[in-house]
Legacy VTK file of the C-alpha trace (Angstrom):
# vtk DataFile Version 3.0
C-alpha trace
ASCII
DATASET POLYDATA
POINTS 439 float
12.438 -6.692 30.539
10.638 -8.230 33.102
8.209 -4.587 33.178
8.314 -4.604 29.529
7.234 -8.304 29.331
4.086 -7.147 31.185
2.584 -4.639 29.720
3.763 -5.012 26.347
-0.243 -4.761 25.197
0.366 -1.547 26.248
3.488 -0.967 24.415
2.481 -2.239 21.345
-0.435 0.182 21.416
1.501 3.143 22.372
4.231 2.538 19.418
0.989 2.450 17.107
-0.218 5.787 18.372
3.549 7.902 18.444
3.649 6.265 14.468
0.168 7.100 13.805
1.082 11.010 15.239
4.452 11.446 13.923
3.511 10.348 10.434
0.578 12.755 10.088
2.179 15.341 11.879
5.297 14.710 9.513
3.807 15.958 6.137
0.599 18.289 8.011
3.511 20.328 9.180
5.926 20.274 5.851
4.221 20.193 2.801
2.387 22.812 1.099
0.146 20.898 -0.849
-0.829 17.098 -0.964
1.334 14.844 -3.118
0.698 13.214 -6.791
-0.982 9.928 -6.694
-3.101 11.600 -3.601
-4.247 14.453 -5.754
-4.419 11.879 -8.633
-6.894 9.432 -6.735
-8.865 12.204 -5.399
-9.436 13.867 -8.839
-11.030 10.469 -9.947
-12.730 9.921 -7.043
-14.522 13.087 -7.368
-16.162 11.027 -10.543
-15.914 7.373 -9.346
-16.056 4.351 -11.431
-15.270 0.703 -11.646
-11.753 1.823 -12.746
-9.484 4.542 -13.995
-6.753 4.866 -16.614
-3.901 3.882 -14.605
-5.753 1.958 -11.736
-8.428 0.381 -10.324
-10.659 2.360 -7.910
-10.408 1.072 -4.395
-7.861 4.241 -3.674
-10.137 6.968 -4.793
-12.887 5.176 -3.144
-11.406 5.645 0.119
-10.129 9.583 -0.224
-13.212 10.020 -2.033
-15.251 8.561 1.272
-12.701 10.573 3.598
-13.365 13.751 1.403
-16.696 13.482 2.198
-16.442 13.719 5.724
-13.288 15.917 6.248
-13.245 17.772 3.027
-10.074 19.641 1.922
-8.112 19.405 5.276
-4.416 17.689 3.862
-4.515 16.200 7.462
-6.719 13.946 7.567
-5.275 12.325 3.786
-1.768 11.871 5.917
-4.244 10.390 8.759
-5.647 7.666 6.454
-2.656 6.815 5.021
-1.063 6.100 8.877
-4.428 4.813 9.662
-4.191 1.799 6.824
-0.077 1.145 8.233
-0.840 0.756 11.684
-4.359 -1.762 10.631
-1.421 -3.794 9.150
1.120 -3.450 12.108
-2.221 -4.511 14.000
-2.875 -7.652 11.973
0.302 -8.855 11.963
0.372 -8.600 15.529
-2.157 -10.924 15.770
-1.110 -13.297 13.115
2.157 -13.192 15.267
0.262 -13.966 18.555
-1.158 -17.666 16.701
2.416 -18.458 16.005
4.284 -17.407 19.430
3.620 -17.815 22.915
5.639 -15.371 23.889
4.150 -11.579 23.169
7.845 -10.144 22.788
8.395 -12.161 20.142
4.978 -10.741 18.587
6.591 -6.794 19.131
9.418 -7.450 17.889
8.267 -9.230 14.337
6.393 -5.234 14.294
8.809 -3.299 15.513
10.963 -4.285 13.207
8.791 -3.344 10.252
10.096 0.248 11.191
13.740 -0.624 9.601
11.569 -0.997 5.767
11.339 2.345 4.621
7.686 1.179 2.572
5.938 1.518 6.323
7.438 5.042 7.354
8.892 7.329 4.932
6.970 6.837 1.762
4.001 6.253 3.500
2.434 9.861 3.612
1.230 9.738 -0.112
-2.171 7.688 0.294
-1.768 5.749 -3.768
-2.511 2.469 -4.763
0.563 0.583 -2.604
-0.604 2.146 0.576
-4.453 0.785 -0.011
-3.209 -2.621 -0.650
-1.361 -2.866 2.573
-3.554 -3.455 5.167
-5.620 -6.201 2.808
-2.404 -8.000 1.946
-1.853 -8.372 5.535
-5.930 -9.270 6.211
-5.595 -11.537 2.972
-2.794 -13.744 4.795
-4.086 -13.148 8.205
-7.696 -14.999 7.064
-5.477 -17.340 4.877
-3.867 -19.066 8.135
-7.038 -18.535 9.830
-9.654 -20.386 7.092
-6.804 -23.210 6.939
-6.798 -24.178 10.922
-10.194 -22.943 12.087
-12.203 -23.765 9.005
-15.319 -21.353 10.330
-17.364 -20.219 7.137
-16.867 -16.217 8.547
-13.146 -17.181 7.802
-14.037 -17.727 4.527
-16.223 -15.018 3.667
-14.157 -12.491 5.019
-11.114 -13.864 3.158
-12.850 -13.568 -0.001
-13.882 -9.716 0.628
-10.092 -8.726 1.754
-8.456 -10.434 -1.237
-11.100 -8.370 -3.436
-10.612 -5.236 -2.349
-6.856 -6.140 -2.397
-6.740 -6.686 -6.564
-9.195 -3.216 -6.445
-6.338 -1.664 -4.796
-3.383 -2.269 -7.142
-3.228 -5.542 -9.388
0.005 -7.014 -8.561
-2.317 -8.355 -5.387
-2.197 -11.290 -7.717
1.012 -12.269 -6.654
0.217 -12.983 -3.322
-2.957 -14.601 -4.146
-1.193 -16.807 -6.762
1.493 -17.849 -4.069
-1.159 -18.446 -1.426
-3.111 -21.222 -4.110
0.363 -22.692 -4.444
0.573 -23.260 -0.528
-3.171 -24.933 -0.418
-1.739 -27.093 -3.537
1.764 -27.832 -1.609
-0.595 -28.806 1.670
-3.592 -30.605 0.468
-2.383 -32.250 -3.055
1.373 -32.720 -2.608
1.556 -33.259 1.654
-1.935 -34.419 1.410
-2.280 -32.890 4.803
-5.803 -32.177 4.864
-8.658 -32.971 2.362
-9.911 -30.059 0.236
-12.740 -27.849 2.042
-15.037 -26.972 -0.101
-15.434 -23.595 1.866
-13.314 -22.543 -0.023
-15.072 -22.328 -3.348
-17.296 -19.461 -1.335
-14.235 -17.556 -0.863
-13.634 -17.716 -4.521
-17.505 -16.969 -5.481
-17.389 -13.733 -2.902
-14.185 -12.659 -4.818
-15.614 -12.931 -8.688
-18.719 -11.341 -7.262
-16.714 -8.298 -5.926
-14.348 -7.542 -8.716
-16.701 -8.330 -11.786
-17.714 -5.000 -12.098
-14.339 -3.731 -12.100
-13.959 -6.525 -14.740
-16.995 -5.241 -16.758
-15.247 -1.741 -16.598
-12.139 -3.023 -18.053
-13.580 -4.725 -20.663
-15.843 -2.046 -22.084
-12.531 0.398 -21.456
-10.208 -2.014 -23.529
-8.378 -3.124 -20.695
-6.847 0.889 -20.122
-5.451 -0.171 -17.020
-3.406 -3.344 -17.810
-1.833 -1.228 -20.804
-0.639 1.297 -18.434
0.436 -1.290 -16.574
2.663 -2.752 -19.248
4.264 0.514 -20.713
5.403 0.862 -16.992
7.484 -1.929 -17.094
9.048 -0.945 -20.455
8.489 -3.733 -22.219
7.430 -2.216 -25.489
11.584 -1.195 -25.920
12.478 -4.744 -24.025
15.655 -6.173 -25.126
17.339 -9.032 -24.737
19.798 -7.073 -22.180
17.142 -6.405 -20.174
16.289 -9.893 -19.389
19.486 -10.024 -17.137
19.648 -6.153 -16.063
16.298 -5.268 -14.687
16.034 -8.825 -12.529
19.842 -7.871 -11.595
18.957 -4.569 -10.743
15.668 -5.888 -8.733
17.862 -7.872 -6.162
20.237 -5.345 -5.848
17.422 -2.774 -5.158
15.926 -5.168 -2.546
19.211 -5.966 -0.445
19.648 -1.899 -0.370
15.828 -1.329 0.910
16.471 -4.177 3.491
19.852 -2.956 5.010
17.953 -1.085 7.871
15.495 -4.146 8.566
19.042 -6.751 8.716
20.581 -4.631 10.973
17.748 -4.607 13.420
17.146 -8.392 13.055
21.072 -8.858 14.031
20.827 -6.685 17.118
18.424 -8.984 17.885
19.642 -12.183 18.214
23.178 -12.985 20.335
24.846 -15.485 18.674
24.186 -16.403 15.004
24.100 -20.699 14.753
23.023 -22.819 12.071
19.761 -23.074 11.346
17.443 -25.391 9.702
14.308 -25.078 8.238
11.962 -27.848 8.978
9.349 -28.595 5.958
7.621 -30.492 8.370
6.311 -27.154 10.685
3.298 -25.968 8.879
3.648 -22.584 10.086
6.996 -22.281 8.697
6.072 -23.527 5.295
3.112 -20.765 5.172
5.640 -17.952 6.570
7.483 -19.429 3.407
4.671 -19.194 0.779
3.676 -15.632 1.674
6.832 -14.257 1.947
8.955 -15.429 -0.490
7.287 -17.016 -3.380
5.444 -13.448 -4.250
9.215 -12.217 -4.608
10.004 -15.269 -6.062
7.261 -14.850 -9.053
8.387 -11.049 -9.167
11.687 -11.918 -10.087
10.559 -15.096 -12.655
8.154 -11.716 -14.329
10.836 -9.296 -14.527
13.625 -12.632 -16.200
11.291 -13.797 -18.438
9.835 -10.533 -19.766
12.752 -8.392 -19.360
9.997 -5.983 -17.643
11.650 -3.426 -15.324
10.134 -3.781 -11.792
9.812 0.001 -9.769
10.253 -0.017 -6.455
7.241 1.086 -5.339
5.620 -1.907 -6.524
7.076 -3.897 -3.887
5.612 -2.101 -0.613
3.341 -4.537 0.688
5.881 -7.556 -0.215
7.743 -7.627 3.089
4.702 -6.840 5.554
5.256 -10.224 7.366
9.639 -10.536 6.917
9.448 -9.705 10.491
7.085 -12.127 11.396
9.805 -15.110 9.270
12.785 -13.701 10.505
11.749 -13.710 14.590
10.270 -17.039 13.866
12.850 -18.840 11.993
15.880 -17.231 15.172
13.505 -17.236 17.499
16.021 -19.668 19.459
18.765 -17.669 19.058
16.799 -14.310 20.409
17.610 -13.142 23.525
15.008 -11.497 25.264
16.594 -10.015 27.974
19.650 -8.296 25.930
17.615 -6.485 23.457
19.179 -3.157 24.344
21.315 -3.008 20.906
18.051 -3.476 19.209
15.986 -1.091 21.093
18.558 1.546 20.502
18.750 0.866 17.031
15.127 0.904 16.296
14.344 4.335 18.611
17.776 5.589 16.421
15.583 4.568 12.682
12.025 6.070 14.587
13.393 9.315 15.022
15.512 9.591 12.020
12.902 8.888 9.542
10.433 11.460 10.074
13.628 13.910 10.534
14.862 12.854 7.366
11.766 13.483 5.736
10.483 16.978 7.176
14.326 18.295 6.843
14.425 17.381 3.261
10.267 18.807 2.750
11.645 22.263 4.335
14.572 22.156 2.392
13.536 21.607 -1.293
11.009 24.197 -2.603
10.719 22.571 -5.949
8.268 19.127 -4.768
5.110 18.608 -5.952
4.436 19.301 -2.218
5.523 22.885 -2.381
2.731 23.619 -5.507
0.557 26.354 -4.227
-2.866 24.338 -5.188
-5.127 26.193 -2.738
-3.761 29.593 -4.240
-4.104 28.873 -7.445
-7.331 27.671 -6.911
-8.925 30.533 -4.846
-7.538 33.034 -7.806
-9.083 31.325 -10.417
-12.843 30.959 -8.147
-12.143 34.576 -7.914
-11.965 35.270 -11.755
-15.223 33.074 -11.983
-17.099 34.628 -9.655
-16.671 37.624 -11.592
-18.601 36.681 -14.886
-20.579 33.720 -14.053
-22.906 33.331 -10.742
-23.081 29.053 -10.741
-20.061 27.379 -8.608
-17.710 25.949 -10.962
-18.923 21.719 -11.509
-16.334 20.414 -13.792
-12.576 20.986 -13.977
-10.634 19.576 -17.498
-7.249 18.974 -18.030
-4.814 15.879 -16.280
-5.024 14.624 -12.660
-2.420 17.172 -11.170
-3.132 20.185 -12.330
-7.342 19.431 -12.780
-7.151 17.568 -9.837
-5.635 20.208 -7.387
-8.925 22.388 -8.294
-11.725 19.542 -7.921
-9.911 18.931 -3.879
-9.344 22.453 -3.516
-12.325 24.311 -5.093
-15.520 24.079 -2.154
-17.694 23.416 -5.012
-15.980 20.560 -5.270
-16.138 20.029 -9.131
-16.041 16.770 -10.728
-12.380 15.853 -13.003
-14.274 15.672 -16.314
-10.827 14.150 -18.045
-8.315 15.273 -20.633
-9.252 18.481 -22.415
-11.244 17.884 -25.684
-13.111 19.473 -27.932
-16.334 17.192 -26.607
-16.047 17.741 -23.545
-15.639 21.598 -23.879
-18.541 21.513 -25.574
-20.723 19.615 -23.177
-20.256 22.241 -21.063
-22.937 25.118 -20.503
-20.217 27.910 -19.911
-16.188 27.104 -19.593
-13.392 29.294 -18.966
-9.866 27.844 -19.907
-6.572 28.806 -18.010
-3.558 27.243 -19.090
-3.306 23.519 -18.537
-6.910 23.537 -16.587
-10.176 24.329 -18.278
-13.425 24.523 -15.277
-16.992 25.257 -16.238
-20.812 24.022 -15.699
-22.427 21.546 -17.018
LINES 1 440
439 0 1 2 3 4 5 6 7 8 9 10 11 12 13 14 15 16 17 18 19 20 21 22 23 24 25 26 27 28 29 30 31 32 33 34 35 36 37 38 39 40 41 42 43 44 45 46 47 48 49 50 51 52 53 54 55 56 57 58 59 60 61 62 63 64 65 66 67 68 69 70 71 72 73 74 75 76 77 78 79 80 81 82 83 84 85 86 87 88 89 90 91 92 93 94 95 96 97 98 99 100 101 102 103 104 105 106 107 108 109 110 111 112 113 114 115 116 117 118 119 120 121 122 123 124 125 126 127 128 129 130 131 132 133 134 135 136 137 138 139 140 141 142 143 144 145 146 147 148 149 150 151 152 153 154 155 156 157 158 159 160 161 162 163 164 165 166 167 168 169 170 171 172 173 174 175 176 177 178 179 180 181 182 183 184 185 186 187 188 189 190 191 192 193 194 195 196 197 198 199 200 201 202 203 204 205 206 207 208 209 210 211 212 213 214 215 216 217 218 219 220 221 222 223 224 225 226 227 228 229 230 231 232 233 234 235 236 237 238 239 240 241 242 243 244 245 246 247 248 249 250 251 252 253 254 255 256 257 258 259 260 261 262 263 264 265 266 267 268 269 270 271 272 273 274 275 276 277 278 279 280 281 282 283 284 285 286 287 288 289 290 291 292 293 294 295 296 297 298 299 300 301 302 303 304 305 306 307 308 309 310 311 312 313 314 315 316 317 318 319 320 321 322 323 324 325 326 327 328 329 330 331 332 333 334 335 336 337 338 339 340 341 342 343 344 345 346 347 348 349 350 351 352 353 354 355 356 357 358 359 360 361 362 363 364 365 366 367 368 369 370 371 372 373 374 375 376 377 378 379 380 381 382 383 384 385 386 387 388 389 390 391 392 393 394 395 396 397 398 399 400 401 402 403 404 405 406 407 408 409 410 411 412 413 414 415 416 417 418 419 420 421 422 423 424 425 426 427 428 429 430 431 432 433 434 435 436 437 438
C-alpha cells in the first residue's frame, strides 16, 4: 500500500490507458459494423444543423469533426467514445483531489465507477448519453470551482460546459436545475455567501450558446421535444402508470448499482453509523449533484406517469463514487483493500469479456450488418451508368446512414424519401429502403 500510495499518479493514469485500450479494442475487434445511434449521428452530421429530429447536434458535431480527420475507420468512433469516459474519470479525479487529502481516496471514488455498467459496457456506441458525460462531470467540476474560487475563467468556462451539455442530450437540465437549487439552499436559505454577480455571465455565455439551437427548434416546431415525449409514452399514460414506471425506475436503479455496492462494501471494514452533517459544504454539494437530479427524475416519471429508459440515466451517477468514499471515508481502510482490488480487477476483465463473447456469438446485431458491403455493391452499380460520385443518400438514419459513413464520396443524408427530394435530385437511383443520387 505503502508503493501504491506513492505512485498512485501513476496508477491512476495507467488504469485510464488499459480502459481507454480495452474499450476500443473491445468493439474494433467484434463488430462488423458501427452501432445505431453512431451511424444515426453520423448520417446527420454529414448535413449538420442546429438540431435533428430526435436530438440536438452536439453528437454529430463531434463524429462529424472525427470523420473528418479519420474518415470511415470504426476505430477511431470506439476511440472517441473511450476518449469522452476517461475526460470524465479525469475530472472527477480532480474534483476528488479538492475534497480529500489523501490521493487513495481520489482512486478509489474512480475506480469504482468501473462497477456502473454506463462507463464500460454500453459505452462503445458514441450517442447522445456518451457526449453528455464528460460535460456533466466539467459542469459540476466548474460548479464547486466558481463557488470557492470565484475567478471570472470559472465562470466562463462553466457557462460553455453546461451549453454544450443541453446540446448533447436535454435531460442536462436536470443537473442544471439541481445545481440552481444548491446556490438557492447556500446563498438564500444558509445565507452563506452573498450572491456573485459572476454568475449572471455564466448564464449570458449559456443563452448565447444554445440560442441557435433554440432558433432551430422553433422554426422546426419543437421536433425534438416531441420525440422526446412519445419516448416516455405518455400519449397512452394511464393512471397505472403513475405508480408502475416510478416503481419500475427504482427497481431498475438498485439492479444497475449491485456491482458499484459491492465494490463500495469491500471497501470499507466495518460498517458504523453514520451521520450526515448539513453543516459540511462539500457534503451538501456531493448531495445536490447526486441525488436531487434522481430525485427530480423520479418526481417526472410520478407525476407524468412518463416511463423513464435506462439509458437516460448514464451520466446520473458519474460522481456516486466520489459521495460514497466521502461520506465512509472513516470507515475505509486503506491498507486492507485487497477484497476490493480483487473485486474490481474481477468486474475489469469480465466486462469487456462479456461483451466481445456475446458480439462473436450473436450474428443478428446491428453490429453484424454488412454496411461497407452493401455499400461498395451499390458504388459499383453507380459507377456503371453515371460518372459523378454519388452526393446524397435518402431513406432513414440506418440504412441511409450506413452509405453517407461508408461511401468515400461521402454523401450527405438528404432525409426520409419523398417525392421532393427525389426530384431535387439531378440523377437518383433507388434500391430498396435507400435511394443515392446527385444533386
Amino acid at each position: 500500500m505503502t508503493l501504491i500510495k506513492k505512485n498512485i499518479n501513476n496508477i491512476f493514469y495507467i488504469f485510464i490507458i488499459l480502459h481507454l485500450i480495452v474499450w476500443t479494442l473491445a468493439p474494433t475487434l467484434t463488430n462488423n459494423n458501427l452501432p445505431l445511434d453512431t451511424i444515426e449521428a453520423l448520417a446527420w452530421g454529414s448535413n449538420l444543423d442546429w438540431g435533428f429530429n430526435k436530438h440536438p447536434p452536439a453528437s454529430a458535431f463531434f463524429l462529424e469533426v472525427f470523420y473528418q480527420i479519420f474518415g470511415s475507420n470504426d476505430l477511431f468512433y470506439y476511440f472517441l467514445s473511450q476518449l469522452f469516459i476517461i475526460i470524465a474519470f479525469f475530472v472527477v479525479w480532480k474534483l476528488a483531489y479538492q475534497f480529500f487529502k489523501n490521493k487513495i481516496y481520489c482512486f478509489l471514488s474512480v475506480l469504482i465507477l468501473e462497477g456502473i455498467y454506463f462507463y464500460n459496457y454500453t459505452t462503445p456506441e458514441f450517442n447522445v448519453y456518451i457526449t453528455e458525460i464528460p460535460f456533466w462531470a466539467l459542469t459540476v467540476f466548474y460548479t464547486w470551482k466558481s463557488y470557492n474560487e470565484e475567478d471570472l475563467k470559472n465562470f466562463i468556462i462553466l457557462g460553455i460546459v453546461a451549453a454544450i451539455g443541453i446540446l448533447s442530450h436535454y435531460l442536462f437540465i436536470y443537473l442544471l436545475f439541481s445545481i440552481d437549487l444548491f446556490f438557492i439552499y447556500i446563498f438564500f436559505i444558509k445565507k452563506e455567501k452573498k450572491f456573485n454577480f459572476k454568475y449572471i455571465v455564466s448564464l449570458e455565455i449559456f443563452l448565447i450558446i444554445i440560442l441557435p439551437h433554440l432558433i432551430w427548434l422553433n422554426n422546426n416546431d419543437f421536433i425534438t421535444l416531441t420525440y422526446g415525449m412519445h419516448r416516455t409514452t405518455l400519449e397512452s399514460s394511464t393512471i397505472l402508470n403513475h405508480i408502475q414506471y416510478p416503481l419500475i425506475f427504482i427497481l431498475k436503479q438498485i439492479g444497475i448499482l449491485i456491482p458499484f455496492w459491492l465494490l463500495l462494501f469491500m471497501s470499507i471494514k466495518k460498517f458504523k453509523k453514520i451521520n450526515i452533517n448539513f453543516k459540511d459544504k462539500k457534503m451538501v454539494f456531493l448531495l445536490f449533484i447526486n441525488f436531487i437530479p434522481l430525485l427530480l427524475i423520479f418526481i417526472t416519471s410520478l407525476i407524468l406517469g412518463a416511463k423513464i429508459k435506462t439509458m437516460w440515466m448514464t451520466p446520473f451517477y458519474l460522481f456516486f463514487g466520489l459521495f460514497f468514499v466521502y461520506l465512509f471515508k472513516s470507515q475505509i481502510d486503506l491498507k486492507k483493500l485487497k477484497g476490493f482490488l480483487i473485486l474490481f480487477v474481477f468486474f475489469f476483465i469480465l466486462s469487456p469479456v462479456l461483451y466481445s463473447t456475446i458480439s462473436l456469438s450473436n450474428d443478428n446485431k446491428r453490429t453484424d450488418y454488412p454496411g461497407k458491403l452493401i455499400a461498395m455493391k451499390i458504388e459499383r452499380q453507380w459507377n456503371k451508368d453515371h460518372d459523378e460520385p454519388i452526393n446524397v443518400v435518402l431513406g432513414d438514419e440506418w440504412h441511409a446512414g450506413n452509405l453517407s459513413y461508408h461511401l468515400k464520396s461521402r454523401p450527405i443524408w438528404g432525409g426520409f424519401i419523398s417525392e421532393d427530394k427525389l426530384n431535387s435530385l439531378s440523377k437518383f437511383t433507388c434500391i430498396e429502403q435507400v435511394c443515392v443520387g446527385t444533386k
